[in-house]
N, C-alpha and C positions, 0 to 999 in steps of 0.2 A: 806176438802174443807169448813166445815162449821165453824171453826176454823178460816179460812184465810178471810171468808166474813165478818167474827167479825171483823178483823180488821180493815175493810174500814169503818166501818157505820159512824164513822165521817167525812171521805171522801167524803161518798157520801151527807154526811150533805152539806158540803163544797161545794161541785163541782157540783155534781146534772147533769152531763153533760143530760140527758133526759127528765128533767121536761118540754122538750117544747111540748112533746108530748097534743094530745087534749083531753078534757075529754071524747069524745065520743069515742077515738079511743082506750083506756085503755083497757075495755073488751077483744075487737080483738085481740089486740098488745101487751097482758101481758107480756105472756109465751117469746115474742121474745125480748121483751126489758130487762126482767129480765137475760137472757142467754147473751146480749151485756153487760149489767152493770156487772155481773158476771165476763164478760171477760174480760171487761173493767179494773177495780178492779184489778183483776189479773198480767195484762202486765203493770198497775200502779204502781204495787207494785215492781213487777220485776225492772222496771227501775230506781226505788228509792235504790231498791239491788246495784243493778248496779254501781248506782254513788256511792257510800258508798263505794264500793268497787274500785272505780279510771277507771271502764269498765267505760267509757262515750260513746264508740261508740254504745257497747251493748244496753247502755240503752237508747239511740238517736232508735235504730234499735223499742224496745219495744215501744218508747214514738210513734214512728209511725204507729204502731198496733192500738194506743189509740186513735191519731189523724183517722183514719178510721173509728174507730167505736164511734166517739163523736167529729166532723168535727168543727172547731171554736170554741175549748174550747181554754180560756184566763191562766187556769193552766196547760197544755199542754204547750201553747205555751212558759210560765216563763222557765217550765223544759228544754225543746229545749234548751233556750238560756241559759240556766245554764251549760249546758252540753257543749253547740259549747265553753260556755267562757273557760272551764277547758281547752278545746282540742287548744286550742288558734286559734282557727278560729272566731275572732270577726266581721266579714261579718256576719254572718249567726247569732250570738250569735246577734245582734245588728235587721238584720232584724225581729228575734221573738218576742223580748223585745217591739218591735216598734207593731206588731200584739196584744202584748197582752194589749199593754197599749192605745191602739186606745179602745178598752173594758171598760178599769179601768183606767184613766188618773191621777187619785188620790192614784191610791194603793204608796202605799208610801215603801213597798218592793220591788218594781218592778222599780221602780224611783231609788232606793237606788243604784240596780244591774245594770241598764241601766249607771249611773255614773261608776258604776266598769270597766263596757267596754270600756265607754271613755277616763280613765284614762288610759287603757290597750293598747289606742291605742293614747296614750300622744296628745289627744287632751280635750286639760283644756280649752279651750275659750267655748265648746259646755256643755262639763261636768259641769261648773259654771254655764249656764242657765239653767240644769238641778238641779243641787242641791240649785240655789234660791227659786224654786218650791218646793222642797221640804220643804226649810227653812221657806217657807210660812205655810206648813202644820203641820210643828213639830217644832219650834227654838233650840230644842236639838241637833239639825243637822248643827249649824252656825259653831265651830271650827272647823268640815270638808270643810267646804266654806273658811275658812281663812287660809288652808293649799291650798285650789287648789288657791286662789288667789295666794298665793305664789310661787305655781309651774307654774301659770301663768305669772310671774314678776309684779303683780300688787303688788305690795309694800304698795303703800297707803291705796290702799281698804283693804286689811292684817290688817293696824295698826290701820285702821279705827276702826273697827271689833272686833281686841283686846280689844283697849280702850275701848270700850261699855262693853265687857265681864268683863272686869275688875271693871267697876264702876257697873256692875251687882252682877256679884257674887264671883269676883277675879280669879285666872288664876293660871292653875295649874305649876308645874314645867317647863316642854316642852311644853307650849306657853310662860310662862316666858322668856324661853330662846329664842327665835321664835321673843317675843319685840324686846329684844333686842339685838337680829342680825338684824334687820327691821329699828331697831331707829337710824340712823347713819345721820349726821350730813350734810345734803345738801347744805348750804350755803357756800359760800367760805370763807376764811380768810382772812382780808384786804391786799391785798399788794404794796407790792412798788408802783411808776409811774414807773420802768423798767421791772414791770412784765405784760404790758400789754396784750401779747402774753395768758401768762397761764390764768390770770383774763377773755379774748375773750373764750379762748378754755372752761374755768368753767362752763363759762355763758349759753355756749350755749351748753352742755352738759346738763344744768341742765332746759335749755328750749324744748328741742326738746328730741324726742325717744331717750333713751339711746345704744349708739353706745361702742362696745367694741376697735374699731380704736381710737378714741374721748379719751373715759377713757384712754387708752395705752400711749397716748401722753402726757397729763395730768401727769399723774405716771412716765414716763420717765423724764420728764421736775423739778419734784419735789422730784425725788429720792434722794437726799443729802443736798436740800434745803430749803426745810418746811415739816418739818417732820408732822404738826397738818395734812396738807393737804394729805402726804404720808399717817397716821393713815386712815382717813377719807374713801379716795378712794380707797387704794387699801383693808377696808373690803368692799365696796362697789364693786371690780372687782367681789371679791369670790362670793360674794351671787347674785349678776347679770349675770356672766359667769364664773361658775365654771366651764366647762369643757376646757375653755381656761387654759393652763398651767402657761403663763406669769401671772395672777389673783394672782399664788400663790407664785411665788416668788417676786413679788413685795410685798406681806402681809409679806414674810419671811425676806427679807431687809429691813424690818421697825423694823419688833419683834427682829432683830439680834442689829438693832438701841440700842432697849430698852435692851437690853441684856436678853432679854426673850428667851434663848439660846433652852432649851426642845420643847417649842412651833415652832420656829421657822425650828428647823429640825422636828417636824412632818409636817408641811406644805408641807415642800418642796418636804418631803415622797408621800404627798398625789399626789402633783401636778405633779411627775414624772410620775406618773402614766400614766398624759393625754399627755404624748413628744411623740410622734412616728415619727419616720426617721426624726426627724431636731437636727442634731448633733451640731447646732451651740448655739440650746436651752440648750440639753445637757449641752453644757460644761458652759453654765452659771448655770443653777443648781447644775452642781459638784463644781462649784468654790463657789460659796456661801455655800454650805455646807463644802466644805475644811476650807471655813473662821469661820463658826460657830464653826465646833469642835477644830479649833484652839485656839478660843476664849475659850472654855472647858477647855482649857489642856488637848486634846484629841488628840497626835497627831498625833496617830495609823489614828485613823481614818482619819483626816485631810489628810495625806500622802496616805492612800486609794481612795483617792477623786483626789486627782490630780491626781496618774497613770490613774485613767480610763480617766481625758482627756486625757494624752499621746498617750493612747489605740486608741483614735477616728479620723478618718479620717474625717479631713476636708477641 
């Protein structure tokens, strides 16, 4: 036992859950507070076992031995929600985080973790007000701000953010590439007087919230016809609505354009992914892919691509 109290003395450095005691009441109240920090200590330690070990319920069970015997501790309540996060109940990982930082508004740990849950529960608009706070206490923390802007679809605040990094201290690989997939070319291309149709839909695409209906039309209208504009938009579908499918074969009808043949069947790879029951999508990705590896000299594969339209009822 006297072994394992050794290992708290920094703890209790730390946490101190009983120094509110009074000085007059120390005499009286030794013996009984020395046997709760003892205990305390103990089922602290346990729970710390615990998580190490992936028990998170277990060590929820001990953290509330500890909450009992030291009521409104702000380290307590961290461990909670570290523990509810693992277990993926971020209700409760969220209610603690919010206890303990009503405490320490500044710990900047707790801030860190309180963003992890946000992100957990793909809310980036709340997690962004959370990590400017932090970026206010540490600016070591802004390239994590310029990934949730981006999971956010703020694009601009993103390349804002870059730029500054870069004229700060440069920008490593993967925000380099982060540029530029971000830096994509907003403005439209001049066109004809008979394109006033596409020039209307640009405009207002490029004025108003970006709509994936909007873009889709766009990209239908200029699939064989401006290809600057086809480049443009459809990288602009992918990293706006990547989980729209069409994002990706309109990218992979332009790279098939270019004869960027490799690229363009990984695209299509990826975007098949996101087709579920619309057979009619299907069979434009099989056909574009039939066309690509024809384009190869592939014409195993090409002839693979067409039977499974045959295969498809539609």
């Amino acid at each position: 036992m006297i072994k394992r109290i050794g290992l708290f003395v920094c703890l209790v450095l730390l946490f101190n859950p009983f120094s509110s005691l009074s000085q007059e009441n120390i005499g009286k109240s030794t013996n009984i507070s020395e046997e709760k920090e003892i205990k305390f200590q103990e089922y602290f330690f346990k729970s710390l076992s615990n998580k190490s070990i992936r028990n998170y319920q277990k060590a929820i069970q001990d953290l509330e031995i500890c909450d009992k015997l030291s009521p409104g501790n702000k380290t307590i309540y961290f461990e909670f929600s570290k523990n509810y996060l693992f277990l993926n109940q971020t209700l409760e990982a969220r209610q603690f985080i919010e206890k303990a930082l009503d405490q320490d508004s500044s710990n900047i740990w707790m801030l860190l973790h309180f963003v992890s849950i946000l992100k957990k529960d793909l809310n980036y608009g709340e997690a962004i007000k959370v990590q400017l706070k932090i970026v206010e206490l540490d600016p070591y923390y802004t390239e994590s701000l310029i990934y949730l802007y981006h999971l956010n679809r703020q694009s601009n605040k993103a390349l804002s953010l870059l730029y500054l990094l870069e004229q700060e201290k440069g920008l490593h690989q993967k925000l380099e590439r982060l540029k530029e997939k971000l830096e994509l070319t907003m403005k439209p291309v001049k066109l004809k007087n008979d394109d006033k149709d596409l020039d209307k839909l640009i405009s207002d695409f490029n004025e108003n919230n970006p709509s994936f209906s909007m873009l889709k039309q766009i990209l239908e209208l200029v699939e064989s016809t401006n290809i600057p504009i086809l480049d443009n938009y459809s990288k602009l579908a992918v990293t706006l609505f990547p989980a729209q499918p069409f994002s990706y074969l309109s990218r992979a009808k332009f790279l098939h354009q270019q004869q960027q043949f490799e690229e363009a069947i990984a695209i299509l790879e990826i975007g098949l992914d996101f087709v579920i029951e619309n057979p009619a999508l299907e069979v434009q990705f099989y056909s574009t892919l039939a066309k690509v590896y024809s384009s190869l000299g592939n014409n195993k594969k090409a002839i693979e691509f067409e039977n499974k339209i045959k295969k498809l009822k539609i």
